[in-house]
N, C-alpha and C positions, 0 to 999 in steps of 0.2 A: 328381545326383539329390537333389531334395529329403529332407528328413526325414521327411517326412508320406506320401511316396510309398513309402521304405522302407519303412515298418511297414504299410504295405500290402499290399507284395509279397511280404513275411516271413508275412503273418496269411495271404495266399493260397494261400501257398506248404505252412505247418504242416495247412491246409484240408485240402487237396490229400493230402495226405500220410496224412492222416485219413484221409479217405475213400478212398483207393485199399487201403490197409492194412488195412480196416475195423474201425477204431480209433475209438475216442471216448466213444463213447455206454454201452460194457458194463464192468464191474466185474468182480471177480472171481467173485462172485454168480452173476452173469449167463454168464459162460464155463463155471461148472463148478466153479472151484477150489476153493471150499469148499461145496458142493453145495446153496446156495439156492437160490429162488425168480427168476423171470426179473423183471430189475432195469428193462428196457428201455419203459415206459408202452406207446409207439403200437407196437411188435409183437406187447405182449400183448392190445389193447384190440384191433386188426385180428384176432390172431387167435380172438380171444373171438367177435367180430363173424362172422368167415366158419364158422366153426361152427354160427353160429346161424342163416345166410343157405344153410349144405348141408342143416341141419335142417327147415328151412321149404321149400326145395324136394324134400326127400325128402318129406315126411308131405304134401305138395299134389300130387305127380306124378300122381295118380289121377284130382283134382279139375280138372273140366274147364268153363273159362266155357261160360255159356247165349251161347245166341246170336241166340235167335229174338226176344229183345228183352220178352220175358213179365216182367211186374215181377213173379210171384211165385219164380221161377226165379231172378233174378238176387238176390233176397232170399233166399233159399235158399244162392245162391252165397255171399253175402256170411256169411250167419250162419256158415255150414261155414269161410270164410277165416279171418273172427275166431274162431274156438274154436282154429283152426290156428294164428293168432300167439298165443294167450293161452299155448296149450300149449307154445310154443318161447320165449315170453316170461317163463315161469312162474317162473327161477332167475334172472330178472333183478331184483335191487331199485333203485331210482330212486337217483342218486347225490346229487340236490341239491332243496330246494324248487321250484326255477323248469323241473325236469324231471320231477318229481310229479306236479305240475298240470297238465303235457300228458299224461303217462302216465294220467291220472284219466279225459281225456276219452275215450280208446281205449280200455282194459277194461271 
């Protein structure tokens, strides 16, 4: 077996080993051990996100599309949706210039 091919199978192998253990990615932070904050990016930004997609479907369950195709109705609908994302979007602040500037065009 080549050399190139062991450290391959070695880097597969530690992979593996990772992920079945569910090791890797948490600190002690993140476990608990000294009782901070969740260390892990994409599980806290998922779960920031699915909070705010149960919130927008909770405060719209009532709100029901037009159907009869009336554009004052569906402008009615629309205005009622947008106060509903402003309102779930409200504790949101934009993280970066180039995400502003699409946020601008939507409030």
């Amino acid at each position: 077996m080549g050399m190139f091919r062991r450290r391959v199978v070695a880097c597969a192998r530690r992979s593996y080993a990772a992920a079945a253990g569910g090791g890797g990615a948490k600190t002690k932070a993140a476990s608990g051990a000294s009782g901070g904050a969740e260390t892990d990016v994409v599980k806290r930004v998922f779960s920031e996100q699915q909070q705010k997609f149960r919130a927008l479907l909770e405060k719209s369950k009532t709100l029901s599309p037009p159907v009869g195709g009336d554009a004052t109705a569906v402008k009615a609908y629309a205005a009622k949706k947008l106060a509903i994302l402003k309102e779930v979007r409200s504790d949101d602040a934009p993280r970066d210039d180039a995400r502003a500037g699409r946020r601008a065009r939507w409030s």
